[in-house]
N, CA, C and O atoms as CSV, one atom per row, in Angstrom:
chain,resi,resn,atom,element,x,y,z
A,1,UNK,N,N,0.819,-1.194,0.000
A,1,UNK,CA,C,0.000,0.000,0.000
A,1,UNK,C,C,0.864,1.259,0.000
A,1,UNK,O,O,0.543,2.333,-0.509
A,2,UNK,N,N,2.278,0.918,0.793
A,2,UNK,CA,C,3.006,2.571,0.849
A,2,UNK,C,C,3.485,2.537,-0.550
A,2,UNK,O,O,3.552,3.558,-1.234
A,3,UNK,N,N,3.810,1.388,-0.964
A,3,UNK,CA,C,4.751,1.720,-2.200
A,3,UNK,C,C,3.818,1.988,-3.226
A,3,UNK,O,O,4.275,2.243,-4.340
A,4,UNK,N,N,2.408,1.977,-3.032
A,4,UNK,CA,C,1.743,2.399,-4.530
A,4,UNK,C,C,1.487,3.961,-3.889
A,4,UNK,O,O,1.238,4.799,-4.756
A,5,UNK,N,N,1.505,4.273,-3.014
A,5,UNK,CA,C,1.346,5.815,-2.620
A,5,UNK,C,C,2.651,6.648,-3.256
A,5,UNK,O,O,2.788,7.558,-4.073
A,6,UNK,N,N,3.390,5.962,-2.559
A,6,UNK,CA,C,4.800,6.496,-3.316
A,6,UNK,C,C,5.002,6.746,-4.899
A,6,UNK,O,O,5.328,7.812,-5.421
A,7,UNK,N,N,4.715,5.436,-5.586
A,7,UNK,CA,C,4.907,5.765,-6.963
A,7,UNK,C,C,3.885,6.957,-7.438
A,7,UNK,O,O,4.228,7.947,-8.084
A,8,UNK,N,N,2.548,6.657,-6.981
A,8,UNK,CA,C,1.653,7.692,-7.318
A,8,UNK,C,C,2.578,9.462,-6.823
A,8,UNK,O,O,2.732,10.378,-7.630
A,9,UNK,N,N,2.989,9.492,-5.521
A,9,UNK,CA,C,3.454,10.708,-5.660
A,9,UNK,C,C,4.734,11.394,-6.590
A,9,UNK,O,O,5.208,12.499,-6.856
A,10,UNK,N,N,4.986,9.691,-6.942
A,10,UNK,CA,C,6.320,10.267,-7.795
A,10,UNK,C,C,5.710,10.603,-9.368
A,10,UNK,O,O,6.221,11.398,-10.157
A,11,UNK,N,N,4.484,9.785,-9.603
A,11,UNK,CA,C,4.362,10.484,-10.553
A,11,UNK,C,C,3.748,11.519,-10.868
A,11,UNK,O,O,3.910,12.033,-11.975
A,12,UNK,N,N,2.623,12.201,-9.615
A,12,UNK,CA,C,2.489,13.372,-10.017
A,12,UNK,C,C,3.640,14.538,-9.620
A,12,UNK,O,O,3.369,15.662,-10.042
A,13,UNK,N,N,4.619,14.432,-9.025
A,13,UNK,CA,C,5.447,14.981,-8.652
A,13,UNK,C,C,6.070,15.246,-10.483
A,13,UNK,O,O,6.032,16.263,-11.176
A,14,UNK,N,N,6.490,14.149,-10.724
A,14,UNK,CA,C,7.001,14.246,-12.894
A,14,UNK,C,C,6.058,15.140,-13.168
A,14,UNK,O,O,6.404,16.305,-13.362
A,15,UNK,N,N,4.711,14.779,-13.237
A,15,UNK,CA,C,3.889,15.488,-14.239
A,15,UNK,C,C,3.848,17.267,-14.209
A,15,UNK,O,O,3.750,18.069,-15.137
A,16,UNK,N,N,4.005,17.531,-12.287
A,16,UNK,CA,C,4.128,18.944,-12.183
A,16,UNK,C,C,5.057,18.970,-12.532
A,16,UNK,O,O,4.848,19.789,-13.427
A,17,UNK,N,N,6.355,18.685,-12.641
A,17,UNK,CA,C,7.810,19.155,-12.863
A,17,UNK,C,C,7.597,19.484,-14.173
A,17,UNK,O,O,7.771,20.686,-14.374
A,18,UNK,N,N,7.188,18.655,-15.429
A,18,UNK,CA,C,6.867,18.741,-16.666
A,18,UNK,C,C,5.976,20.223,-17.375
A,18,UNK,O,O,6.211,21.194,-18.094
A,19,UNK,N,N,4.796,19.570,-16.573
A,19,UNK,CA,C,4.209,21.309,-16.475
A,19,UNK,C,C,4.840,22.695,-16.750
A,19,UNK,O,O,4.522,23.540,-17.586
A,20,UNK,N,N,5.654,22.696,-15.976
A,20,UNK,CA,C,6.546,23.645,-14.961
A,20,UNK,C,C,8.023,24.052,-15.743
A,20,UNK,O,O,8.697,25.044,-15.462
A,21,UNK,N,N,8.366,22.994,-16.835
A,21,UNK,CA,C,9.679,23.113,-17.427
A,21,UNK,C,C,9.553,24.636,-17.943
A,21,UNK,O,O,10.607,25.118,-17.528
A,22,UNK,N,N,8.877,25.648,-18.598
A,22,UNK,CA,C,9.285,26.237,-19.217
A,22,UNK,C,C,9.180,27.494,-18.354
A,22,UNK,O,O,9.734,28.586,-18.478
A,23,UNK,N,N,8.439,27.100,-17.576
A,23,UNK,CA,C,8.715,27.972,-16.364
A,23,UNK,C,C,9.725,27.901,-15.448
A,23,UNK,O,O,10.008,28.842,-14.707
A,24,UNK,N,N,10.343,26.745,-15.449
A,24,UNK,CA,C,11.784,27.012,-14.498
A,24,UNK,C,C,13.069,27.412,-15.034
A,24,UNK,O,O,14.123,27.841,-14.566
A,25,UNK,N,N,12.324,26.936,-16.909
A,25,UNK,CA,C,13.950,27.200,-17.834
A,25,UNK,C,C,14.144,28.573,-18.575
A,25,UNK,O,O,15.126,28.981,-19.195
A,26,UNK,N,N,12.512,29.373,-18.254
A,26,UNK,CA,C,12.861,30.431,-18.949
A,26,UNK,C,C,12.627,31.828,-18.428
A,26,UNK,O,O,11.531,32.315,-18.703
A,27,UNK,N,N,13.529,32.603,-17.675
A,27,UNK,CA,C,12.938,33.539,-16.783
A,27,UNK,C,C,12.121,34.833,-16.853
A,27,UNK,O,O,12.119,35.765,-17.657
A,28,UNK,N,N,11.381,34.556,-15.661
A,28,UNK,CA,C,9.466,35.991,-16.398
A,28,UNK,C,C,8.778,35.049,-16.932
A,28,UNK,O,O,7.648,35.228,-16.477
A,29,UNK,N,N,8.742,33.868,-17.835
A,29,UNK,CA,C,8.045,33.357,-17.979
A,29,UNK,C,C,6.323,32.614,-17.360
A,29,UNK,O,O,6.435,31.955,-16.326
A,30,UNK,N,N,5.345,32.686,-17.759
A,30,UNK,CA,C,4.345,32.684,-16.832
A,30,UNK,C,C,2.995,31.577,-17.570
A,30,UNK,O,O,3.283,31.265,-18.725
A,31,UNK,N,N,1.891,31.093,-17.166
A,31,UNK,CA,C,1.234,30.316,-17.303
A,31,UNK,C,C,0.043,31.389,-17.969
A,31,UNK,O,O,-0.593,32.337,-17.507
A,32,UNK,N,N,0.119,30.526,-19.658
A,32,UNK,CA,C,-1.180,31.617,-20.532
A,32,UNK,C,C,-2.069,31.466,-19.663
A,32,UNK,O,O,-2.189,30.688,-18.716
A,33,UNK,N,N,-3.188,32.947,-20.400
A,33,UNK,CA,C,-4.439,32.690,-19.581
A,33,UNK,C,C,-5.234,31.443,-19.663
A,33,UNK,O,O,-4.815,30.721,-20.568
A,34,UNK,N,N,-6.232,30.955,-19.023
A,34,UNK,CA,C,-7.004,30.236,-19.192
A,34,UNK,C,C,-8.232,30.651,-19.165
A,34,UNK,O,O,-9.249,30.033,-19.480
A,35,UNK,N,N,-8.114,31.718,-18.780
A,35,UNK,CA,C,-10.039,32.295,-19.488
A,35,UNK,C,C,-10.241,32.452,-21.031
A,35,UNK,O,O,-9.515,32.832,-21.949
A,36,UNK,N,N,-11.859,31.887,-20.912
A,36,UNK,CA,C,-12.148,32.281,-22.415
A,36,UNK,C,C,-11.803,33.555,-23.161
A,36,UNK,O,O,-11.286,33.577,-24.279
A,37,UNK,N,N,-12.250,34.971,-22.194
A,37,UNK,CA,C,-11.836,36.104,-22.975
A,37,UNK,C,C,-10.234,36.273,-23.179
A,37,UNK,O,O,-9.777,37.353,-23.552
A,38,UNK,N,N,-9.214,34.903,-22.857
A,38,UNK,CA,C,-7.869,34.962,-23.138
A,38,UNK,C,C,-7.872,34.713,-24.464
A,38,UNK,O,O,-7.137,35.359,-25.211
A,39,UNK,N,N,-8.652,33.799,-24.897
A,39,UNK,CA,C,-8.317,32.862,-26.280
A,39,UNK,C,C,-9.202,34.099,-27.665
A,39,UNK,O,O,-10.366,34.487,-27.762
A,40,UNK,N,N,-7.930,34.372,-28.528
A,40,UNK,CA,C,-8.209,34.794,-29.295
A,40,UNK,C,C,-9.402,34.259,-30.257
A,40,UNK,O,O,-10.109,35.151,-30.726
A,41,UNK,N,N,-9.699,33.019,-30.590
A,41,UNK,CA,C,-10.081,31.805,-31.309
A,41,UNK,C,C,-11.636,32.471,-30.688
A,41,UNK,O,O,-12.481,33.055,-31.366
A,42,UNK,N,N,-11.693,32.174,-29.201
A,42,UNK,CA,C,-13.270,32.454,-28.548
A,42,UNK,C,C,-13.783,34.267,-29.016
A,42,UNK,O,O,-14.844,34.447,-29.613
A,43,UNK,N,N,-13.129,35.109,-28.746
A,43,UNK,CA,C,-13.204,36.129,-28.924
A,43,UNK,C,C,-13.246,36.646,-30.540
A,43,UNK,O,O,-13.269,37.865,-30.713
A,44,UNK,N,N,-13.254,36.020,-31.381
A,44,UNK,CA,C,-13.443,36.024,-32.918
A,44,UNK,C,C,-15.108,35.625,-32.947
A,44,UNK,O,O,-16.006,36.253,-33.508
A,45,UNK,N,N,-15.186,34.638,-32.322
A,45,UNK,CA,C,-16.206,34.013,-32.416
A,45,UNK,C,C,-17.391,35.014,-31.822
A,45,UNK,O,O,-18.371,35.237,-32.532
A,46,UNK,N,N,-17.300,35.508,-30.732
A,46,UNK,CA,C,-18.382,36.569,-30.133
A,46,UNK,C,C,-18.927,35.655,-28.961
A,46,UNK,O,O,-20.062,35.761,-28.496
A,47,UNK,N,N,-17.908,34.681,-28.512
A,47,UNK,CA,C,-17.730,33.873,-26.876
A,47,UNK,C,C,-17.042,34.284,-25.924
A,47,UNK,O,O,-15.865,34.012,-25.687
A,48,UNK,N,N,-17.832,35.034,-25.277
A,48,UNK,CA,C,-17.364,35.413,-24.014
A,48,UNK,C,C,-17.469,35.347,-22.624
A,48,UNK,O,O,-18.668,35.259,-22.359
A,49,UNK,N,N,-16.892,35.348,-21.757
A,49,UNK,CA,C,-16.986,35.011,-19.962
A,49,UNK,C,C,-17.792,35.132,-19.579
A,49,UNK,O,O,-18.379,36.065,-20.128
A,50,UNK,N,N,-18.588,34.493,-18.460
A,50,UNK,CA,C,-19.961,34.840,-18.126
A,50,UNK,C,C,-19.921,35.846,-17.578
A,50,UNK,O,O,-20.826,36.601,-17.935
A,51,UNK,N,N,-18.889,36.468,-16.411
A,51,UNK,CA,C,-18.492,37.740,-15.958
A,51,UNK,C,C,-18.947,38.723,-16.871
A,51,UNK,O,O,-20.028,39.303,-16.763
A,52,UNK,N,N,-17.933,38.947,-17.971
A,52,UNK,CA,C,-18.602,39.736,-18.766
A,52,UNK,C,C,-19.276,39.965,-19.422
A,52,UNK,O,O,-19.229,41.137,-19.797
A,53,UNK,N,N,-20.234,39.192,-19.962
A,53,UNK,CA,C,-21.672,38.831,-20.549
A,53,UNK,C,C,-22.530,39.256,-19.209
A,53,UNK,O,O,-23.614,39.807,-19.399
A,54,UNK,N,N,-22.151,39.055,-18.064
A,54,UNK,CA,C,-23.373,39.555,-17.305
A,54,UNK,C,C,-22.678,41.035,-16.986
A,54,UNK,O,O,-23.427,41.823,-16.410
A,55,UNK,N,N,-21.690,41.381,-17.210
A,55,UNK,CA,C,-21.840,43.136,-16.948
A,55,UNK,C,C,-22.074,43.755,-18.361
A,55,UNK,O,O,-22.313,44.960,-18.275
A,56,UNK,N,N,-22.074,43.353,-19.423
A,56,UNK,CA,C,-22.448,43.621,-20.725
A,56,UNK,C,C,-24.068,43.787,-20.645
A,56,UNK,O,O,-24.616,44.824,-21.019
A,57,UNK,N,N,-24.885,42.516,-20.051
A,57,UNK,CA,C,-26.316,42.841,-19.851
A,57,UNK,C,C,-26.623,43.676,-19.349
A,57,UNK,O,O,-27.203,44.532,-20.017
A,58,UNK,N,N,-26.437,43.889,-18.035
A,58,UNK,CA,C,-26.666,44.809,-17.074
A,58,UNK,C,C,-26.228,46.356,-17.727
A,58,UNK,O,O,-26.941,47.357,-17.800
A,59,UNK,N,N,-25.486,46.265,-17.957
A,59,UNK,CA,C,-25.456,47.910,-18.691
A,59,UNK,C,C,-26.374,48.247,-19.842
A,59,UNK,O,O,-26.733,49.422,-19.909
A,60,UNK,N,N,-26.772,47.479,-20.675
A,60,UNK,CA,C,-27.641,47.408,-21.728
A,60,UNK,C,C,-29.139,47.336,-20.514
A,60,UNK,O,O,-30.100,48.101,-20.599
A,61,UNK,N,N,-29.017,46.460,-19.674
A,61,UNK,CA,C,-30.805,46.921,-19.087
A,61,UNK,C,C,-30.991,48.078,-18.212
A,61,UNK,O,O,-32.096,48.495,-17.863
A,62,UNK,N,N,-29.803,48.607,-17.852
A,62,UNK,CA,C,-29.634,50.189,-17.424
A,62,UNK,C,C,-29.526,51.043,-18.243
A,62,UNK,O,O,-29.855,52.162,-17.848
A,63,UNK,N,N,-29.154,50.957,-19.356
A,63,UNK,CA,C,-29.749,51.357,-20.445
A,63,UNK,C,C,-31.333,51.855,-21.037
A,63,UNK,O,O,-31.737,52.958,-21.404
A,64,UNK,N,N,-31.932,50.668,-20.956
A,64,UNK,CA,C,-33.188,50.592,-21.708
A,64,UNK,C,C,-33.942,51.189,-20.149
A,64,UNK,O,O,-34.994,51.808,-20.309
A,65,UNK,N,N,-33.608,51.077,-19.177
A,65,UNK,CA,C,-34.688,51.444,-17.721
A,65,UNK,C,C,-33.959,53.013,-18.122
A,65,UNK,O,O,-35.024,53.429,-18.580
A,66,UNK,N,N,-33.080,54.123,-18.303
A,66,UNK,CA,C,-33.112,54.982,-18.629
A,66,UNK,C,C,-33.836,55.964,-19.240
A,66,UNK,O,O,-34.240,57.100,-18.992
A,67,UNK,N,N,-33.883,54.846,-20.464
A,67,UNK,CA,C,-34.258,55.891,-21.525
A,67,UNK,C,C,-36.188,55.204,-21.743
A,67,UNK,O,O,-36.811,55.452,-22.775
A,68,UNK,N,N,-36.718,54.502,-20.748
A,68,UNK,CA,C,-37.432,54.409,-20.555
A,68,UNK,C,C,-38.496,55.488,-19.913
A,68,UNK,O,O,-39.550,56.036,-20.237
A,69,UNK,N,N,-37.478,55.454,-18.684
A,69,UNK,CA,C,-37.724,56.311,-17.833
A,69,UNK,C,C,-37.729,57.507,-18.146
A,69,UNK,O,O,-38.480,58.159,-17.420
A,70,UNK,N,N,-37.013,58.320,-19.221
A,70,UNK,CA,C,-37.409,59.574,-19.739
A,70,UNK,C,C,-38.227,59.732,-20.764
A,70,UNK,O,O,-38.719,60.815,-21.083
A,71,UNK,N,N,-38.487,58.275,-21.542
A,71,UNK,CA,C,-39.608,58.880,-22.149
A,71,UNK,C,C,-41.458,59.194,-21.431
A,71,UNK,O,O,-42.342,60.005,-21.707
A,72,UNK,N,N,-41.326,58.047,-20.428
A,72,UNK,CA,C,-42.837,58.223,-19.492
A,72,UNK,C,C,-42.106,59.858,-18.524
A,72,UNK,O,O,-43.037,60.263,-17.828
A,73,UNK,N,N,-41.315,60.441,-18.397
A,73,UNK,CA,C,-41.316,61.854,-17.962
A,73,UNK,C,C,-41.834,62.913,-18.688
A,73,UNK,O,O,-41.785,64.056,-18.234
């Protein structure tokens, strides 16, 4: 039982090290984004974060309650 714990930590121990190579070999180097609004590919497309899809709404329905609101004035 210890020795399958062991191998298991040795191998995720490899897999982070692997990860990690181009970050230990190349300095400043850093981990791309992983949000959608990172990926150029999504952002062509008109796919975007739910974050910003919901502050995109919200300004558009503060919007329309505006100019609502001045036309019943």
């Amino acid at each position: 039982m210890i020795r399958l714990a062991l191998i298991t930590l040795g191998i995720v121990a490899l897999s982070v090290l692997l990860l990690c190579v181009k970050m230990i070999l190349k300095p400043g180097s850093r981990f791309g984004s992983t949000h959608i609004g990172g990926s150029k590919a999504m952002r062509d497309r008109g796919i975007h974060c739910v974050q910003s899809m919901d502050a995109m709404e919200r300004r558009e329905a503060d919007l329309r309650a505006r100019r609502k609101s001045r036309v019943t004035s």
